[in-house]
C-alpha positions in Angstrom: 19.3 94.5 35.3 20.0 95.9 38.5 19.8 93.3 41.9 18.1 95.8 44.1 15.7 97.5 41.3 13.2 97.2 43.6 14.3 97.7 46.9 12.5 100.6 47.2 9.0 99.4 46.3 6.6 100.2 48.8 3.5 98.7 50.1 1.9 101.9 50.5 2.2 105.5 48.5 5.2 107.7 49.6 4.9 111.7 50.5 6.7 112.0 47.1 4.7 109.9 44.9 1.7 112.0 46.7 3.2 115.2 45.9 3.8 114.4 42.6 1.7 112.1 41.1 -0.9 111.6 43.5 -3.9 113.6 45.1 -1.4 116.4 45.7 -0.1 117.1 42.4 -2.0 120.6 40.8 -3.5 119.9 37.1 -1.3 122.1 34.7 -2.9 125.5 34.0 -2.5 126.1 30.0 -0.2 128.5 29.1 -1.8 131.2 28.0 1.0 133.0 25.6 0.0 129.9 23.0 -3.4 128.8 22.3 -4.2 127.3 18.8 -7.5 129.4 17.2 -9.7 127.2 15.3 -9.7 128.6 11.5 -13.3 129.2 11.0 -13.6 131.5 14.6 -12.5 135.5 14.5 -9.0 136.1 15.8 -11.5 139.0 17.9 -14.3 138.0 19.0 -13.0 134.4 19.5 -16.1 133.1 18.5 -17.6 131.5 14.7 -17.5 133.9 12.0 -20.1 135.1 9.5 -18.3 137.6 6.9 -14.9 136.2 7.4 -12.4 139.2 6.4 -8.3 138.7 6.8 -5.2 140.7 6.5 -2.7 140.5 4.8 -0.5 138.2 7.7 -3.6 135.8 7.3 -5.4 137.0 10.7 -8.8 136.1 10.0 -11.6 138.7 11.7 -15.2 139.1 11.6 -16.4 141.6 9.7 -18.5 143.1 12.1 -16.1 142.7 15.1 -12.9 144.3 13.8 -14.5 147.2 11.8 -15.8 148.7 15.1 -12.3 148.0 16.6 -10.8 149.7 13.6 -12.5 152.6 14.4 -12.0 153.1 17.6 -8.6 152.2 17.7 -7.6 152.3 14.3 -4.8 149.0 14.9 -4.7 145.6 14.3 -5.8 143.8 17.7 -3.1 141.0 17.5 0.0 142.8 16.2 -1.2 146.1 17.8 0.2 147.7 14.4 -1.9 150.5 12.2 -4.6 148.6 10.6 -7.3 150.2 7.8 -10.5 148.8 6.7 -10.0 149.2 3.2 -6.7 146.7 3.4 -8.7 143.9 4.7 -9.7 141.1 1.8 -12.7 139.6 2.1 -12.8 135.9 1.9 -14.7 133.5 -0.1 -15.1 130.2 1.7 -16.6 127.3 0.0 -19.2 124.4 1.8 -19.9 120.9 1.3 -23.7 119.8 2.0 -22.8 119.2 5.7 -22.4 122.7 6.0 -18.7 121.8 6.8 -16.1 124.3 4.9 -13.6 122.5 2.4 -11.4 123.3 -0.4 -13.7 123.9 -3.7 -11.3 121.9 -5.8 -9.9 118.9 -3.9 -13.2 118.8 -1.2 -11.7 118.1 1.5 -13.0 118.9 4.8 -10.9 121.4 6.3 -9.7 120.7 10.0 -7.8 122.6 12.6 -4.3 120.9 10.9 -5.3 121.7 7.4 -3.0 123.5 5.9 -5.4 126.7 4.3 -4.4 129.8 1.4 -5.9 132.3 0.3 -6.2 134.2 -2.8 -5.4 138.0 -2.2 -6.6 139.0 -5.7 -10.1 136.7 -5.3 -10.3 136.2 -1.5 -11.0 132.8 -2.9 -9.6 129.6 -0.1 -8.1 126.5 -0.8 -5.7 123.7 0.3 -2.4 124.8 0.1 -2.2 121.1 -1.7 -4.3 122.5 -4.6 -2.9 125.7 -5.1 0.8 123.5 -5.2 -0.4 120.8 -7.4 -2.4 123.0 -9.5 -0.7 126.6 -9.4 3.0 126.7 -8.4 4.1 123.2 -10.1 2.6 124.1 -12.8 3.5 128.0 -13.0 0.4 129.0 -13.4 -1.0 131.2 -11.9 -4.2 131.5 -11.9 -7.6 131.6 -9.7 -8.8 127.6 -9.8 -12.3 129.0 -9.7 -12.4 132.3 -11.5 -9.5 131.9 -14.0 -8.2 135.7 -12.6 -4.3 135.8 -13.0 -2.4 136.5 -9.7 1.2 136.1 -8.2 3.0 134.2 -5.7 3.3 137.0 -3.2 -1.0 137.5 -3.5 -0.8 133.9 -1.8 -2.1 134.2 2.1 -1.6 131.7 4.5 -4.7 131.5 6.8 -3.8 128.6 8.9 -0.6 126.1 8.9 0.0 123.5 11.6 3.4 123.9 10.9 3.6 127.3 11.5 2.3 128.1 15.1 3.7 131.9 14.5 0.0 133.4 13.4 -1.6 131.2 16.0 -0.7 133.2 19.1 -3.8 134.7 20.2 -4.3 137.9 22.7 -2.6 137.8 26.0 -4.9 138.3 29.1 -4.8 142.2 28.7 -5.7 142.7 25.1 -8.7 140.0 25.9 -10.2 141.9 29.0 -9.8 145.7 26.3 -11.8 143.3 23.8 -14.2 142.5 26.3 -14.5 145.5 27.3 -15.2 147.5 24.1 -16.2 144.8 21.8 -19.0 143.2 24.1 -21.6 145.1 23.0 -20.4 145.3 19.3 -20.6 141.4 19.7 -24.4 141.1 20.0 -25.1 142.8 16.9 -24.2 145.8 14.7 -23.9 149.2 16.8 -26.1 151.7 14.7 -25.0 154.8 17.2 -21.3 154.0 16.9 -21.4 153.8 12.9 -23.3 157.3 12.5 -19.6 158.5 12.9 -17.3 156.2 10.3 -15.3 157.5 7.7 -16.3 157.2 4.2 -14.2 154.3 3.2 -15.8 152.5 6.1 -19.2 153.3 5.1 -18.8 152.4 1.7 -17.3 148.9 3.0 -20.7 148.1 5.3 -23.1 149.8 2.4 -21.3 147.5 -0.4 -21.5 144.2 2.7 -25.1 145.1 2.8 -25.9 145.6 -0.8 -23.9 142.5 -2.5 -23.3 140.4 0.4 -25.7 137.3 0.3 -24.2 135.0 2.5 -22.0 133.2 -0.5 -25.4 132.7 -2.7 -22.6 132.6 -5.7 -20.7 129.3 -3.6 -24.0 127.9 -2.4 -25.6 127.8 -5.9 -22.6 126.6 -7.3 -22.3 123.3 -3.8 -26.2 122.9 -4.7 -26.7 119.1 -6.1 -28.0 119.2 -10.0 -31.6 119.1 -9.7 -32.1 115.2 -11.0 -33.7 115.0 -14.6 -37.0 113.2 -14.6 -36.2 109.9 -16.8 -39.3 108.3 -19.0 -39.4 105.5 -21.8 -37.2 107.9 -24.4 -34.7 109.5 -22.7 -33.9 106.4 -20.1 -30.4 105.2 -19.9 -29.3 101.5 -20.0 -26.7 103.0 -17.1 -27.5 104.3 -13.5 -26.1 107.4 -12.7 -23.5 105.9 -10.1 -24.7 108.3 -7.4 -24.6 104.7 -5.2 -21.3 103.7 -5.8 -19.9 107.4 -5.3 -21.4 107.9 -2.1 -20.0 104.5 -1.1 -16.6 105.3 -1.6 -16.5 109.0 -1.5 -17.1 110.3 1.9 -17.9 113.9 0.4 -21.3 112.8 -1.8 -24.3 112.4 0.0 -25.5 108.9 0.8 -27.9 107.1 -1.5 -29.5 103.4 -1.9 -31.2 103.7 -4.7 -30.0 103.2 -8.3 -31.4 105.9 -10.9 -31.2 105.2 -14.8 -29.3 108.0 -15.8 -31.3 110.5 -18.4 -29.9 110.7 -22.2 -29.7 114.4 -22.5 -32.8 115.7 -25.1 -30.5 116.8 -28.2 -29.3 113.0 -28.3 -33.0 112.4 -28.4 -34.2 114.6 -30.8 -31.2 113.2 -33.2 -32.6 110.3 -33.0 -35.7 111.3 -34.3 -34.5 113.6 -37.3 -34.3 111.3 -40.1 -34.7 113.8 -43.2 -32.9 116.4 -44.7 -33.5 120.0 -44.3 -34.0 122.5 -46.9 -32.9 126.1 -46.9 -33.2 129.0 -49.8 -30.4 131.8 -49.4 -31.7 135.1 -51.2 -28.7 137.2 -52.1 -27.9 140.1 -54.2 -26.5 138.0 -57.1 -29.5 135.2 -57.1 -30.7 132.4 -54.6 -29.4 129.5 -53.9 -31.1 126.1 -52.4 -29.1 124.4 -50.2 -29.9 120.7 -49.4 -28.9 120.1 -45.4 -27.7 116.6 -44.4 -29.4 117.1 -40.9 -30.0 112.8 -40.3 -26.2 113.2 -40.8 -24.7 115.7 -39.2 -27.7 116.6 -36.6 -25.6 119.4 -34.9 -24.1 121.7 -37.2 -27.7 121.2 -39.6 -30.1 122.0 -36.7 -27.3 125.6 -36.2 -27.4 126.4 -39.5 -31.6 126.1 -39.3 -32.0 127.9 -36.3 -29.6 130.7 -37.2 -31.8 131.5 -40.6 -34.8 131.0 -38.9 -33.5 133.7 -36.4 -32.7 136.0 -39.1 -28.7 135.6 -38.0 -27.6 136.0 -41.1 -30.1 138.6 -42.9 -28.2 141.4 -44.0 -24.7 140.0 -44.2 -21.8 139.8 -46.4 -19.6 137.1 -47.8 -16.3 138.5 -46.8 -13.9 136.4 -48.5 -14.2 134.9 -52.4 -11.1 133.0 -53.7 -11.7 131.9 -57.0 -11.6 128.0 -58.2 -11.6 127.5 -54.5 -14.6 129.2 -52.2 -16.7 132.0 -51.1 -17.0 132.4 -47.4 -19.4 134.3 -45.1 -21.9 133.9 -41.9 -20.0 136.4 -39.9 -22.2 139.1 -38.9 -19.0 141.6 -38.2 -17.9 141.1 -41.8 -14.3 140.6 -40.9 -14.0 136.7 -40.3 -13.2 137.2 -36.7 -16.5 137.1 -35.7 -20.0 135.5 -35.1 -21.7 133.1 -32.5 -23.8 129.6 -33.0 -27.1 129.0 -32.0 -26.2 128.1 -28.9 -23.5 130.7 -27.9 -20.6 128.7 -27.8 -19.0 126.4 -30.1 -19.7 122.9 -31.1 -17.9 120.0 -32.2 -17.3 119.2 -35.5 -19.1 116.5 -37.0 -16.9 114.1 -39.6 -18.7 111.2 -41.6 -16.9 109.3 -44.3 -19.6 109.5 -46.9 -19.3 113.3 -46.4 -16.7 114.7 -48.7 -15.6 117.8 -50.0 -15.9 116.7 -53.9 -17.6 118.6 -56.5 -18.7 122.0 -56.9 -21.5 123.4 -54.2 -20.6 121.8 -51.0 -21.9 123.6 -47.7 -19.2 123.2 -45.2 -18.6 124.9 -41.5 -15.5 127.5 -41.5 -13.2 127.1 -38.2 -10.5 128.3 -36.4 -9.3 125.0 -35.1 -11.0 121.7 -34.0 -14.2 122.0 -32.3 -14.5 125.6 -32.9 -17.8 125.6 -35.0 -19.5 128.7 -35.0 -21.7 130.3 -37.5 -19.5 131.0 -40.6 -19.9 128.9 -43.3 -18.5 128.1 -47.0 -19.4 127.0 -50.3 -16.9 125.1 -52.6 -16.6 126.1 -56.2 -14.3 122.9 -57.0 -13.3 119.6 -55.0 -11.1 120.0 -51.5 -10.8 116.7 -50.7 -7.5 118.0 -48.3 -10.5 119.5 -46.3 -11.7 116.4 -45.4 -11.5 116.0 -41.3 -10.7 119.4 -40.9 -14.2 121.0 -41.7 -17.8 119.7 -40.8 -19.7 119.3 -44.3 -23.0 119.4 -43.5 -25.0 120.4 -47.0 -24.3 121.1 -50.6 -26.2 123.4 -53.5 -29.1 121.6 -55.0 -30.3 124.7 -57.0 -28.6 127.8 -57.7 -25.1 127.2 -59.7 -25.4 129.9 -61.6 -25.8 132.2 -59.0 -22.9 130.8 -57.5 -21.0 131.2 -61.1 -22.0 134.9 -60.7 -20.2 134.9 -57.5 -17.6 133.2 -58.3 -17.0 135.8 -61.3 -16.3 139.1 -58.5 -12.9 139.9 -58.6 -11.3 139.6 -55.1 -8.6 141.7 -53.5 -5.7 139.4 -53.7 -4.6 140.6 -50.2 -7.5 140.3 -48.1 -9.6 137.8 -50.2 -12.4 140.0 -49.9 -14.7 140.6 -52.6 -14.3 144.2 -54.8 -17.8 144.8 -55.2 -20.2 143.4 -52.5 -21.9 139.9 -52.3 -24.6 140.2 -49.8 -26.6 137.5 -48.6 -30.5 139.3 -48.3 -32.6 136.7 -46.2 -33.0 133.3 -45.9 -36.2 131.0 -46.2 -36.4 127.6 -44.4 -38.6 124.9 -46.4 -38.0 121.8 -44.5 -37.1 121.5 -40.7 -36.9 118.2 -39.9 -36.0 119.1 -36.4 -39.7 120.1 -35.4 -40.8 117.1 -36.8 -38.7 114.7 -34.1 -39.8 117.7 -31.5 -43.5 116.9 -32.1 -42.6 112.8 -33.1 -41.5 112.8 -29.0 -44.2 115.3 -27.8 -46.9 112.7 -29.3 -44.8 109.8 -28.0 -44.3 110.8 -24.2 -47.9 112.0 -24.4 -49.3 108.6 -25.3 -46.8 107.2 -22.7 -48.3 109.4 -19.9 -52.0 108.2 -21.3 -50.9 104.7 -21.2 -49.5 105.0 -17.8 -52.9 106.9 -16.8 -54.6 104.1 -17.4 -52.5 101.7 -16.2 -52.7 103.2 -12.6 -56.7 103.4 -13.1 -56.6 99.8 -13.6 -54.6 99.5 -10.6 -56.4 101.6 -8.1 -59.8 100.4 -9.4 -58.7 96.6 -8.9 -57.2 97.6 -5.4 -60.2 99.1 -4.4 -62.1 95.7 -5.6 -60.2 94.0 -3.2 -60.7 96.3 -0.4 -64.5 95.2 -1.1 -64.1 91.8 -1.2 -62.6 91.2 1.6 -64.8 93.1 3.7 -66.8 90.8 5.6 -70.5 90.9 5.4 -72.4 92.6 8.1 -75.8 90.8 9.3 -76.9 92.5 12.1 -75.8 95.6 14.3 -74.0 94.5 17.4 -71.9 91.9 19.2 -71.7 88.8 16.6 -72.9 91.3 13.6 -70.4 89.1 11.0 -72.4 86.1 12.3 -74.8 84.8 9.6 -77.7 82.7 11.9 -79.4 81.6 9.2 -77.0 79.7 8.2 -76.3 77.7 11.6 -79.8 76.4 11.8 -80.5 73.0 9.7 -82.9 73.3 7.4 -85.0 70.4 7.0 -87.1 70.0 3.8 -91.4 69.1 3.7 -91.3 70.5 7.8 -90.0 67.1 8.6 -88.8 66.7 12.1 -85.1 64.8 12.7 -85.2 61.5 13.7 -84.6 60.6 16.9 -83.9 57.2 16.4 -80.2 56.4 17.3 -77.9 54.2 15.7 -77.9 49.8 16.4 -75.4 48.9 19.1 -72.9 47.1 18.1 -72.7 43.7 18.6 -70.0 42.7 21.7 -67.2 40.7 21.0 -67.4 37.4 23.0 -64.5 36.3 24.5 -62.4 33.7 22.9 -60.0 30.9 24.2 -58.9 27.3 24.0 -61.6 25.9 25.8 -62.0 22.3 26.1 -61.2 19.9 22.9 -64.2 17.8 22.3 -65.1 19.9 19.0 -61.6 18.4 17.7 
């Protein structure tokens, strides 16, 4: 350290330290050549927008800002380069229940330093940290909301802090031509200036118009579940951890209140189905009665039930037949490609150890993999044990075998498996349905519940409003002192007897007590 660091200390402020520090030193002015946009504003209008649109150099415009500007001028605003309407993308931006926008997969908030993409195929946005993770690590590329294949190149960057190339806004000029011609645009849409747009633009504003809802699609899809009500059968022993999320998840909305979760109603109804089912399939060769194991296998037994009683599978054929082994059909296309469940997708499979494929007559669900039940079906003419935990068995032929030896008997093309002369399967007649039997079981159950809880709340209100009567006070009279009973502050004296007025004996007065003299000793 130096010896005469401060020999030029001052007691009092210098003309330099005033110029420059001090009361005469101007506040910077902001250069103007650089100013950061926020993301969610129009690179136009420089203000919020509502239809957010973007080019393909991630300049992101209001839609009714730069179409005006596009037709007036027919360039891009910021690059001053040739600019169409039907090359801007329109972009899809997802919210959170703030109303704050955030990446639909990840959920985070974006912020003036997030780094923001955008699908050019979709118009779809995200965190350039989910589209990385998700997307180019991978090599997959697809849309993380729609599933719609894209490339690399259709990747848009709509804001990176890293980046501040796409963040130089208009100079002074360009802003006072913008505020100049797009004042008025501004305020809302200019109906005289659009009588004269080109078609493309008009279909662009008819299709806005006409399809554009204001993201309905991405507001349904940030709308909470609507909660299930819970009673005494579908109650779970677990809450539904909506407290603990919105503890330590900053993007769920607060709660303070734990909910029992609700069982969802098929696990319910299973519960309740404790018989089998019984189905007769009428088919060009004979019927056959089939014997369900629906207190088994709840899921493929209540499809198979619902598809006859639909009439699913009136009118088709067994396409395939392989003798000693099976006969296979439920496909309404008659190919084996084809068919649907009850439900329109495909359930899981459904393996119990005391269901086997041994014997001759077992129902069993075809598939195309694991979890892929649909509505085909099969019928064994000899034991496949090796199908064991591959295929659902969820019935087996309690009447009928010689119909199914007359089946058996059609001679198959050896290539295709499919049967030389036709085995159709008529109609089909449901005997036993032990599924409406749990529907009513609960019906009857949650309607005594909702009579027994009637009549516990009468109790209730009819004890409350008891109380609220007792405890009134008693009202004697009208007026001040009207809770007062009188009566009751008078003595009553019995036989008209007067109270004596004879007061009590004095009391006798102590006398006074000493040694005295001692002649009494």
């Amino acid at each position: 350290m130096g010896k005469r660091q401060h020999q030029k200390d001052k007691m009092y402020i210098t003309c330099t330290e005033y110029t420059h520090f001090y009361g005469g030193k101007k506040s910077e002015i902001p250069r103007a050549n650089f100013r950061r946009l926020p993301f969610d504003h129009c690179s136009l209008s420089l203000q919020p927008f509502e239809y957010p649109m973007c080019t393909v150099d991630g300049v992101v415009f209001d839609l009714m800002s730069i179409v005006p500007w596009i037709k007036k001028f027919g360039t891009n605003p910021i690059t001053g380069e040739k600019l169409e309407a039907k090359s801007l993308i329109k972009l899809n931006f997802s919210k959170n229940n703030e109303g704050k926008y955030h990446c639909p997969v990840l959920y985070t908030v974006f912020t003036n330093n997030s780094h923001i993409v955008a699908n050019k195929v979709t118009g779809n946005v995200f965190s350039y940290e989910a589209v990385e993770q998700l997307n180019i690590k991978t090599k997959s590329y697809k849309d993380l909301l729609t599933d719609e294949p894209f490339t690399r190149q259709d990747l848009i960057t709509l804001q990176d802090h890293h980046k501040s190339g796409i963040f130089k806004i208009l100079n002074a000029s360009v802003l006072t031509s913008i505020s100049h011609n797009v004042k008025n645009n501004m305020k809302g849409p200019s109906t005289h200036d659009l009588k004269s747009t080109n078609m493309e633009t008009r279909e662009t504003l008819a299709e806005l118009y006409r399809d554009y809802k204001g993201d309905e699609l991405l507001a349904s899809t940030m709308k909470e579940p609507e909660a299930k009500k819970t009673d005494k059968l579908n109650a779970a022993h677990y809450s539904t951890g909506r407290v603990s999320a919105s503890f330590t998840s900053t993007a769920m909305a607060p709660a303070t209140t734990h909910e029992a979760d609700a069982i969802s109603d098929d696990t319910v109804r299973y519960q309740y189905v404790k018989k089998k089912g019984y189905v007769r399939l009428h088919t060009n060769k004979g019927d056959v009665n089939v014997e369900l194991h629906c207190d088994k296998v709840p899921k493929a037994g209540e499809n198979f039930i619902k598809l006859c009683k639909k009439g699913y599978y009136d009118g088709t054929i067994f396409h395939r037949s392989i003798r000693n082994f099976m006969i296979q059909g439920g496909d309404p296309t008659g190919t084996g490609t084809g068919g649907e469940s009850y439900w329109g997708k495909p359930f899981k499979d459904e393996f119990r150890p005391n269901l086997s494929h041994t014997g001759r007559g077992i129902l069993s669900m075809a598939n195309s993999g694991p979890n892929t039940n649909k509505s085909q079906f099969f019928i064994t003419f000899r034991s496949c044990t090796y199908l064991d935990r591959k295929h659902t068995v969820f019935g087996r032929v309690v009447g009928g075998l010689e119909t199914l030896t007359a089946m058996e008997n059609v001679e198959s093309d050896p290539k295709t498996d499919k049967p030389k002369s036709e085995i159709k399967l008529l109609s089909t007649s449901v005997f036993v349905d032990p599924y409406e039997e749990a529907d009513a079981q609960i019906a009857a159950e949650r309607e005594k519940e909702a009579q027994k809880q009637e009549e516990e709340r009468a109790q209730t209100s009819a004890s409350v409003n008891k109380a609220k009567t007792e405890d009134k006070p008693k009202t004697f009279r009208p007026g001040v002192g009207k809770y007062i009973n009188t009566a009751a502050t008078k003595h009553s004296h019995p036989d008209g007897e007067k109270p004596s007025t004879s007061e009590a004996p004095a009391k006798r007065p102590k006398g006074r007590t000493g040694f005295g003299d001692f002649s009494s000793w």
